[in-house]
C-alpha positions in Angstrom: 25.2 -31.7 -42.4 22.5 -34.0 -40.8 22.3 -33.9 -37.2 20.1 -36.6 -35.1 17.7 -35.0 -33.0 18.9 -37.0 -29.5 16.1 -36.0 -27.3 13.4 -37.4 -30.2 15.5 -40.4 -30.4 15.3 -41.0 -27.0 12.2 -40.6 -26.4 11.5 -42.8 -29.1 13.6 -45.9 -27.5 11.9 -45.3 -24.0 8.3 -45.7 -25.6 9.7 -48.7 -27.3 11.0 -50.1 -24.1 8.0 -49.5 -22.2 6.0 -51.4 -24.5 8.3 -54.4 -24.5 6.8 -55.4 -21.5 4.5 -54.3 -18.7 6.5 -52.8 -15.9 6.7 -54.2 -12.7 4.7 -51.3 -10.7 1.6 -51.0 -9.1 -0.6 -47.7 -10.2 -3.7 -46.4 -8.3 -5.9 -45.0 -10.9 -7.7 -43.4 -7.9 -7.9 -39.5 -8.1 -6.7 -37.7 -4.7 -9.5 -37.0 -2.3 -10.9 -33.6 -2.3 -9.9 -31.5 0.6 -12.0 -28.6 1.2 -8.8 -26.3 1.0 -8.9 -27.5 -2.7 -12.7 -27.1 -3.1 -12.2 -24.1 -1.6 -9.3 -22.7 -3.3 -11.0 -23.7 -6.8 -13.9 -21.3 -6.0 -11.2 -18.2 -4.8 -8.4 -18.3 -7.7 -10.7 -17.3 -10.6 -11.7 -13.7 -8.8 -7.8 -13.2 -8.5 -6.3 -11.2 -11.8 -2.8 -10.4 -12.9 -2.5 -6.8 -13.7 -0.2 -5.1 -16.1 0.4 -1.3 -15.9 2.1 1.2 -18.7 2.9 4.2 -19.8 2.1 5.5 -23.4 5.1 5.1 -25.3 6.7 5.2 -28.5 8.5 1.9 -29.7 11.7 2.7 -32.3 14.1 0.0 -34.0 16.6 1.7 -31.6 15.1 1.1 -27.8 17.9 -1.8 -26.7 16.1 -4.8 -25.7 18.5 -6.5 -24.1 17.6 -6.2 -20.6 14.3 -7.3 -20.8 12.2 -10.3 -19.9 11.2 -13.0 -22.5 7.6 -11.8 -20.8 8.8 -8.0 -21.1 9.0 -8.7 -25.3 6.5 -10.8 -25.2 3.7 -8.1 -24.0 5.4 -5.6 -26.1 3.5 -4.2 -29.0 4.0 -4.6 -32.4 6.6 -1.9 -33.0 5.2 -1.0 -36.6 1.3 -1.3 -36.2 0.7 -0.2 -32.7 3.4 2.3 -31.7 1.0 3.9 -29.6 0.2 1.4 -27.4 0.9 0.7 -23.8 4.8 -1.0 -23.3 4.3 -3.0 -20.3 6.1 -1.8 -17.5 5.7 -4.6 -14.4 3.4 -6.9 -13.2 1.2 -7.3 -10.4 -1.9 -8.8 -8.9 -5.5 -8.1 -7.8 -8.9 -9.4 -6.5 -12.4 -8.9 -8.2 -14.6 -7.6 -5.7 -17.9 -7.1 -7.2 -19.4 -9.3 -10.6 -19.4 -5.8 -12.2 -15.6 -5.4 -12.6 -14.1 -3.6 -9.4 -11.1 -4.7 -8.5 -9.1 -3.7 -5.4 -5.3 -3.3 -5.9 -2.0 -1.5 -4.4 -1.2 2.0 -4.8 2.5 0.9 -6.1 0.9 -1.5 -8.6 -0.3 0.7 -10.8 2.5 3.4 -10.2 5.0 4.3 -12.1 8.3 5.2 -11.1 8.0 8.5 -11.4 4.9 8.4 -8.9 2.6 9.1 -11.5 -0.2 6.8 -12.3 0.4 4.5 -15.1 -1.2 5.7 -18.1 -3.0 2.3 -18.8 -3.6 -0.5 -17.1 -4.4 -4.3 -18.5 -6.3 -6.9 -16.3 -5.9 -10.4 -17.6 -8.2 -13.2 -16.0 -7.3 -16.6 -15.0 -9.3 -17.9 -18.2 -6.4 -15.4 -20.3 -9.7 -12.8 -21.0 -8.0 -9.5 -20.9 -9.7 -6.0 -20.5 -8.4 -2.3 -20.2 -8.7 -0.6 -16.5 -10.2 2.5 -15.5 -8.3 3.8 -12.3 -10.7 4.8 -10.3 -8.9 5.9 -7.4 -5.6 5.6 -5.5 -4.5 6.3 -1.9 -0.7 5.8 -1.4 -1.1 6.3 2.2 -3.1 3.2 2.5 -1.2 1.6 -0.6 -4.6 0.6 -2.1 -6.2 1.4 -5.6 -9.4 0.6 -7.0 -10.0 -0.2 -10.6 -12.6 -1.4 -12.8 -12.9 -3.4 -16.2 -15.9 -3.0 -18.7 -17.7 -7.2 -17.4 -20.4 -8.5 -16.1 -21.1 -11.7 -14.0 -17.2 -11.9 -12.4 -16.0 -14.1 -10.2 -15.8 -12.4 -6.9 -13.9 -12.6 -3.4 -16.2 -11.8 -0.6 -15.0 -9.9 2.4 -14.3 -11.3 5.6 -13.6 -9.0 9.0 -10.3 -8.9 9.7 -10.7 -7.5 13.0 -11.8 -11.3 13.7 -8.5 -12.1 12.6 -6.3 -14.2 15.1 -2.6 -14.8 15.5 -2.2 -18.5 14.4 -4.7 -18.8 11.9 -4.0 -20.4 8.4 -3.8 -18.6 5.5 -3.5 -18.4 1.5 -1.6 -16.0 -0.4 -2.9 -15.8 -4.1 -1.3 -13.9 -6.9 1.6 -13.5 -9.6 4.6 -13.8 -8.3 7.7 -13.5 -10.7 5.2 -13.6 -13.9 5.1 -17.2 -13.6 1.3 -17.2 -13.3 -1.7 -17.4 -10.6 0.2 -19.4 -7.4 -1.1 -20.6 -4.4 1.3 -20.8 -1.4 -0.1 -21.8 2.7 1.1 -20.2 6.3 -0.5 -18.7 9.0 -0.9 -15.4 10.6 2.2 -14.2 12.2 1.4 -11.1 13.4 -1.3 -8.3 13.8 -1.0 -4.4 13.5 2.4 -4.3 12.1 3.3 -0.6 11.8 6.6 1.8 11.2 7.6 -0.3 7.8 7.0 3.1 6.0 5.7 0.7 3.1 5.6 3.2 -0.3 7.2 5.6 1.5 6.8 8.3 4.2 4.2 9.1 6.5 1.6 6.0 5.4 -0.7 4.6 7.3 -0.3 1.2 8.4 -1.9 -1.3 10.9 -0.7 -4.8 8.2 -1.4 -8.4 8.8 2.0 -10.2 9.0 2.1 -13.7 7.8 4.7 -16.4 7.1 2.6 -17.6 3.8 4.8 -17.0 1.0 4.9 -13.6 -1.0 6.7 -12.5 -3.5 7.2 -10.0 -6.0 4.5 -9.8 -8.8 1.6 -11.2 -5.0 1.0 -7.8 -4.6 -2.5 -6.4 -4.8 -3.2 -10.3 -4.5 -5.5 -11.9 -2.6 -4.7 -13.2 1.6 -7.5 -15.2 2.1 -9.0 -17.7 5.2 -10.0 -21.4 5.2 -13.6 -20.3 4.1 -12.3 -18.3 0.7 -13.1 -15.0 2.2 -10.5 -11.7 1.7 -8.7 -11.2 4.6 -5.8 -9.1 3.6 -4.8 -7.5 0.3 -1.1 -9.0 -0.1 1.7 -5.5 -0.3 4.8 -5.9 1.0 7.8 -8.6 1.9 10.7 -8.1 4.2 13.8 -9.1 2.7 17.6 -8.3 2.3 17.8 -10.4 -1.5 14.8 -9.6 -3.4 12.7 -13.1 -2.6 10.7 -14.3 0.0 12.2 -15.1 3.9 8.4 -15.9 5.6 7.7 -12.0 6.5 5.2 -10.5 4.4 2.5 -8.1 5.1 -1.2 -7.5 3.7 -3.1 -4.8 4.1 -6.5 -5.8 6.2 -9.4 -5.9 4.3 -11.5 -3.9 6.7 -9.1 -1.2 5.7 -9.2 -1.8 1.8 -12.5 -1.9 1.9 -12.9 1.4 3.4 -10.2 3.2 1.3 -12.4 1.1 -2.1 -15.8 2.3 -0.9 -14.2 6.5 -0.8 -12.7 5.8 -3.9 -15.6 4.3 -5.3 -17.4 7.6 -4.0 -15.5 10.3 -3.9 -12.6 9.1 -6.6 -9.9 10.3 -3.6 -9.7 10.3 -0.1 -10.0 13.7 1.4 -9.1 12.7 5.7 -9.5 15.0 8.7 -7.2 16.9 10.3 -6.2 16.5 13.4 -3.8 18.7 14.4 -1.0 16.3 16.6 2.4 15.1 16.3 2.4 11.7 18.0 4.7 9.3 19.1 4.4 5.6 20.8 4.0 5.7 24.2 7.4 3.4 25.8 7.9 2.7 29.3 10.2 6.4 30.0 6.7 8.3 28.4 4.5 5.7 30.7 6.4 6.7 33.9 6.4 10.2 33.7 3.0 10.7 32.3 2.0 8.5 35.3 0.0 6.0 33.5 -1.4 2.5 34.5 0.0 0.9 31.2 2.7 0.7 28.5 0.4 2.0 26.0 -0.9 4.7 23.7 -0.1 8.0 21.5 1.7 11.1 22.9 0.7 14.0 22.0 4.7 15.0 21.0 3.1 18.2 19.8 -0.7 20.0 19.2 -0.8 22.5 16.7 -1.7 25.9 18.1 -5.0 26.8 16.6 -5.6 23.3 15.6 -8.6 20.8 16.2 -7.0 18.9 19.1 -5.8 22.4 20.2 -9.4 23.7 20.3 -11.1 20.4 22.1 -8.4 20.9 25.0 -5.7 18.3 24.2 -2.1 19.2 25.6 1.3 18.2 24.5 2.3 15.9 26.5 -1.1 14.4 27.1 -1.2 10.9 25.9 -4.6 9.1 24.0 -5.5 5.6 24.4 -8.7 5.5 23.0 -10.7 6.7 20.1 -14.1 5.7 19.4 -13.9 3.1 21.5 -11.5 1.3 20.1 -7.8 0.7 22.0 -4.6 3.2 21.0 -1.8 0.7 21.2 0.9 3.0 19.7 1.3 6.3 17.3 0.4 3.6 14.2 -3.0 2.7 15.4 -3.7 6.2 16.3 -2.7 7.4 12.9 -4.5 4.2 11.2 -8.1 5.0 13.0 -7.8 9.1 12.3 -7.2 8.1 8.4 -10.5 6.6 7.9 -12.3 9.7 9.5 -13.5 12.6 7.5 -13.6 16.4 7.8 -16.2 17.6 10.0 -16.4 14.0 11.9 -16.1 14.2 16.0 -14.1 11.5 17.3 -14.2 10.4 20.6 -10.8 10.1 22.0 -9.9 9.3 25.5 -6.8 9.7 27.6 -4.6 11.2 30.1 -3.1 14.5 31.5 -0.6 14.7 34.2 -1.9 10.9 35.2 -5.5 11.9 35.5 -8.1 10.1 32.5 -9.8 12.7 30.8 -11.7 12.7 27.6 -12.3 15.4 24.5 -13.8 15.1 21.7 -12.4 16.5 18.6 -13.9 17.9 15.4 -11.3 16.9 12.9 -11.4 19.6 10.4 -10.1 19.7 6.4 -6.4 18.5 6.2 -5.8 21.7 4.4 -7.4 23.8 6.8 -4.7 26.3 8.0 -3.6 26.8 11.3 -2.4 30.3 13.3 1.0 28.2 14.8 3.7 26.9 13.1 4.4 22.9 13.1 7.3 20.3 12.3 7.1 17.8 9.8 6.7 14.4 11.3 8.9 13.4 8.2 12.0 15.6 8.1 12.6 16.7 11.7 13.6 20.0 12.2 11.8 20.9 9.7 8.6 23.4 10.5 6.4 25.5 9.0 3.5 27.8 9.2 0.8 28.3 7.1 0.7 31.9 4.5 -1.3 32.8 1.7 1.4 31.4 -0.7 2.0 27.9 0.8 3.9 26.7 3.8 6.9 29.4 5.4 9.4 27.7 6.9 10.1 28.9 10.4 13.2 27.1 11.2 15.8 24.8 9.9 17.4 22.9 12.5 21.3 22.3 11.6 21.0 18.5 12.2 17.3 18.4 9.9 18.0 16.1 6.7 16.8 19.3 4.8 19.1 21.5 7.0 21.1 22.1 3.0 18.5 22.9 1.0 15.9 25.4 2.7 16.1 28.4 5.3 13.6 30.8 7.0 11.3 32.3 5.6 11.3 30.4 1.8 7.5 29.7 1.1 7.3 26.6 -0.2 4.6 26.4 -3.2 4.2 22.9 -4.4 5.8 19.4 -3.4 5.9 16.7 -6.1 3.3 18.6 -8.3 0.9 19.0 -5.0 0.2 22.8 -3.9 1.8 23.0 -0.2 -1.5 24.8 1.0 -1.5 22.5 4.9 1.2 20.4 7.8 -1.0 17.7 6.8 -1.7 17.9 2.6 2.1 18.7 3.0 2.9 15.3 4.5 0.6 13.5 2.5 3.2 14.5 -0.2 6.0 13.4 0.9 7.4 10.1 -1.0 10.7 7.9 0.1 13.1 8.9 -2.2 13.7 11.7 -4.2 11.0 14.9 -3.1 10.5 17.7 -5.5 9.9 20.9 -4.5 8.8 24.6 -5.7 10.3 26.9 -3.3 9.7 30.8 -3.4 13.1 32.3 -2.4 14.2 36.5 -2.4 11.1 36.8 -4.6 11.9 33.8 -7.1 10.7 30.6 -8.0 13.3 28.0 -7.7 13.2 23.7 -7.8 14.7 22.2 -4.8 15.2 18.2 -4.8 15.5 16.7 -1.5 16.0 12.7 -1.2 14.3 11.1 1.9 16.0 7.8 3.2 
């Protein structure tokens, strides 16, 4: 049975009514004047990649379909000639920071869900050129990854200092969002130092730009650049309840990311010094009774005995507001600055005890250096540990400690989500939001203990 196609037909009697007469509007042929955002924005977009991690899988006439993406089939291999290549798992952005093909990403972009690194990654450019990653490095405590495609003579984002970075200044977020392609979207710079998000998990290290620009699932690893095209902030995280964007997002400064690249690019990991603290944020109780002139800075909750801070005369109790010169605001900034020192490095830290300023330097030693006291885990209170041949013994189990059900005194534990348990610190590195497994040596056996952090 014929049926009319309507839409052709239409479209045919609208052409044909146009022509029956010129209408009666006025048309400026004149092409928009060029702003220097867009002149601007022309040079940044092509350095700014889509990137597309996987796992090596194999495809069968039986894997269900059904709740994937038209995109989702559409990167799929052929399921007869190339069973063996990657099945696109997500989606996510990055920015092309040298003409010879490194590229700076997040950590979670190129993670599976497991928290294993995707097996393969694909790059697409903005001129649809794609090329196979090499993962270079990854640091989930920064959220940042460094990759790099087999190209010369790329488009590139140059780096701007973000400690120049000002509340109130306007900004561009450029990535993927929602696989609909490269998008531009325009705010401002809402916040600085944003800390305690405990963005891909536990124990990270965090110090984020917050700005109102929109982000998105599929911006992260993008590009936050300024008015003059320069990296500001490598886009990584949104608040919201429903999934989409509400005006809160966060990027990772670049002064950071390009620290964390330039280890990776070196050393292909980041080993950081030790040392040897629990802190907390100083808040106005802390600031009275530790006598000082402002509402600011890192307590010293705890120093482990034997440690580095231990050994250059720091207290618990005692409270740091400087290191290296540069202001302690809170535990996150303390944390941040220690995470970009190395082994062997002396920082300078400054501070008080009992109200009176003093100042120690510290040798910060190997985060698995071990230490003669026991310590708790910043991450599951109650929780602490000392240092054996073996791994980490656990001294004590609080009842009230989230892992109060699964471990007791005197269990060694030997690995933590396939990482040996040999330090506090390599321990806590380890630790992921979510489900943690662990190798536990218990009345002389070796048993699996799963232990999900909230």
């Amino acid at each position: 049975m014929f049926r009319p196609n309507y839409l052709s037909l239409l479209a045919v009697a609208l052409v044909g009514f146009v022509r029956a007469e010129d209408p009666p509007f006025t048309i400026d042929t004149n092409p928009l004047p060029v702003s220097a955002e867009t002149e601007m924005l022309a040079k940044v977009t092509p350095a700014i990649v889509s990137v597309f991690p996987g796992r090596l899988a194999k495809v069968t006439e039986k894997d269900d379909d059904s709740a994937e993406s038209p995109m989702d089939r559409y990167f799929r291999p052929d399921e007869e000639k190339e069973k063996d290549k990657p099945v696109i798992q997500g989606v996510g952005s990055g920015v092309i920071v040298s003409a010879d093909g490194l590229i700076i990403t997040n950590h979670h972009v190129v993670t599976l869900e497991t928290g294993n690194a995707a097996d393969s990654i694909t790059v697409e450019l903005t001129d649809k050129r794609r090329f196979t990653a090499k993962l270079i490095g990854s640091d989930r405590l920064t959220d940042i990854a460094l990759l790099r495609v087999d190209a010369k003579d790329l488009p590139i984002l140059p780096f701007a200092d973000s400690a120049k970075v000002r509340v109130g200044d306007a900004v561009f977020a450029v990535g993927n969002p929602f696989r609909v392609g490269l998008t531009v979207t325009r705010g401002i710079v809402s916040a600085l130092d944003r800390s305690g998000l405990n963005v891909g998990g536990t124990n990270t290290f965090e110090g984020f730009i917050q700005t109102d620009a929109p982000i998105n699932p599929g911006n992260s690893g993008g590009a936050l650049t300024d008015t003059l095209g320069r990296l500001v902030g490598i886009n990584t995280a949104i608040y919201s309840q429903g999934g989409g964007n509400i005006g809160i997002g966060f990027s990772v400064p670049s002064n950071l990311a390009r620290a964390i690249a330039t280890r990776l690019l070196r050393d292909g990991k980041i080993n950081r010094g030790f040392f040897g603290a629990r802190s907390e944020s100083v808040d106005q109780d802390i600031a009275t009774k530790a006598k000082l002139p402002a509402i600011s800075g890192a307590q010293l909750a705890e120093v482990v005995e034997g440690g580095p801070a231990d050994k250059a005369g720091w207290k618990s109790g005692d409270v740091i507001t400087s290191i290296n010169g540069q202001p302690v605001s809170d535990r996150g900034v303390f944390r941040l600055i220690l995470s970009l020192s190395s082994p062997g490095e002396v920082v300078a830290c400054g501070g008080f005890h009992e109200g009176a300023a003093v100042e120690h330097p510290v040798t910060l030693a190997d985060e698995n250096t071990t230490a003669s006291g026991d310590f708790e885990i910043t991450e599951i209170p109650g929780l602490r540990m000392k240092s054996v041949e073996q791994g980490l013994e656990i001294t004590e189990v609080t009842k009230t400690s989230p892992a109060a059900r699964k471990f007791k005194p005197a269990q060694i534990i030997l690995t933590l989500n396939g990482e040996k348990a040999t330090s506090a610190p390599a321990f806590e590195s380890a630790i992921r939001k979510g489900v943690n497994t662990f190798t536990v040596l218990a009345d002389g056996s070796e048993i699996t203990v799963i232990l999900r952090l909230e």
